[in-house]
C-alpha positions as CSV (number, residue, x, y, z in Angstrom):
1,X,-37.7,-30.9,26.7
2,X,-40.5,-28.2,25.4
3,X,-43.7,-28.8,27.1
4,X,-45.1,-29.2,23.9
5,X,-43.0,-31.5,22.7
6,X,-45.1,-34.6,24.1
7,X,-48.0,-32.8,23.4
8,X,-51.3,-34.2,21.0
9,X,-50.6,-34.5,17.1
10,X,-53.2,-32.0,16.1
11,X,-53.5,-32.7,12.3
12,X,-53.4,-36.7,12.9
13,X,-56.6,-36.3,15.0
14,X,-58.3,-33.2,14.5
15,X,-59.9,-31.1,10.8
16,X,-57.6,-27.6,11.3
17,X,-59.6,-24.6,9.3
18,X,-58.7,-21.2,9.6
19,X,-59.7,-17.8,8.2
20,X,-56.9,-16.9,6.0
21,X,-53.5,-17.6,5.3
22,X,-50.5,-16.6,2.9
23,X,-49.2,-18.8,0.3
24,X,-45.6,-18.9,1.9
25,X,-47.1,-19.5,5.7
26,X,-49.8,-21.8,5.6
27,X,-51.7,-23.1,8.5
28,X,-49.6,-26.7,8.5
29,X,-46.3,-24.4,9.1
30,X,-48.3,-24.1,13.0
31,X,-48.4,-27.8,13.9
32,X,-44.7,-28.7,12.2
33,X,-42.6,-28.2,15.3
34,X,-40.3,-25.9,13.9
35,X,-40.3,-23.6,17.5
36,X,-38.6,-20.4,18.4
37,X,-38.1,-17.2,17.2
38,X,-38.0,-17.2,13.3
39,X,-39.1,-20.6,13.2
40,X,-42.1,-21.7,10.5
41,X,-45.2,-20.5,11.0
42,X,-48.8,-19.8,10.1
43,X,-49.6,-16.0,8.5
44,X,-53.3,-14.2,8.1
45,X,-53.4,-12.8,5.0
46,X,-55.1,-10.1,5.6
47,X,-55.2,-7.6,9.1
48,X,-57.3,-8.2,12.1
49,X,-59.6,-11.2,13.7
50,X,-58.5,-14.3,12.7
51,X,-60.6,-18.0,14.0
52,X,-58.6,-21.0,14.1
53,X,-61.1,-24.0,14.0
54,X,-60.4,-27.2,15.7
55,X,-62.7,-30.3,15.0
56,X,-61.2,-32.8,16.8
57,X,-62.6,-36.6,15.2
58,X,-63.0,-38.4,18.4
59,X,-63.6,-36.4,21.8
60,X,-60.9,-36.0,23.4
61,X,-59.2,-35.0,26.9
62,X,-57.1,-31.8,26.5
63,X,-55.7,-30.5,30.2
64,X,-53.8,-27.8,28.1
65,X,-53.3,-25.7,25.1
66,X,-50.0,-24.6,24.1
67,X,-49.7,-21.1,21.9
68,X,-46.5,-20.0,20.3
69,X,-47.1,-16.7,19.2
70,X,-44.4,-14.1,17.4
71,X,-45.3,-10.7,16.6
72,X,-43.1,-8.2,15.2
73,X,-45.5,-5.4,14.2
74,X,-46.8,-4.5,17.7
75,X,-49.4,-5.9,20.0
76,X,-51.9,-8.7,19.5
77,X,-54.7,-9.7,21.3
78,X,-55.1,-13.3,21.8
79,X,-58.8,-15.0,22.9
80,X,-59.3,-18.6,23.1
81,X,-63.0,-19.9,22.8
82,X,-63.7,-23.4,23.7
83,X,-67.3,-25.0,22.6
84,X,-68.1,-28.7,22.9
């Protein structure tokens, strides 16, 4: 079993907002549990920094965060930012 796989049901409990995305890759592709390499996923539409926004309803105990990422062009820096 994925470590994920027994992991929080984001859109179920959170509002998901993020800076851009393609028609053909939406943000929902990131939370369907399609995994792996070519699996669905979430595309900017546009080059450079991208914010994912999580606004979780209820507070909420998170010991983890779980981040899939496939990039074919290169590298990509990744930052994670947590406010409460």
């Amino acid at each position: 079993m994925h470590p994920w796989a027994a992991g929080l049901n984001v859109p179920s409990v959170a509002s998901i907002a993020v800076t851009c995305e393609t028609a053909d890759h939406s943000l929902e592709n990131a939370f369907d549990q399609r995994r792996g390499p070519g699996g669905s996923r979430w595309v900017a539409e546009t080059p450079g920094e991208q914010t994912l926004l999580l606004g979780f309803d209820a507070p909420k105990h998170i010991r983890q965060v779980w981040l899939e990422v496939e990039e074919t062009r290169g590298l990509m820096p990744v930052e994670f930012k947590r406010a409460s």
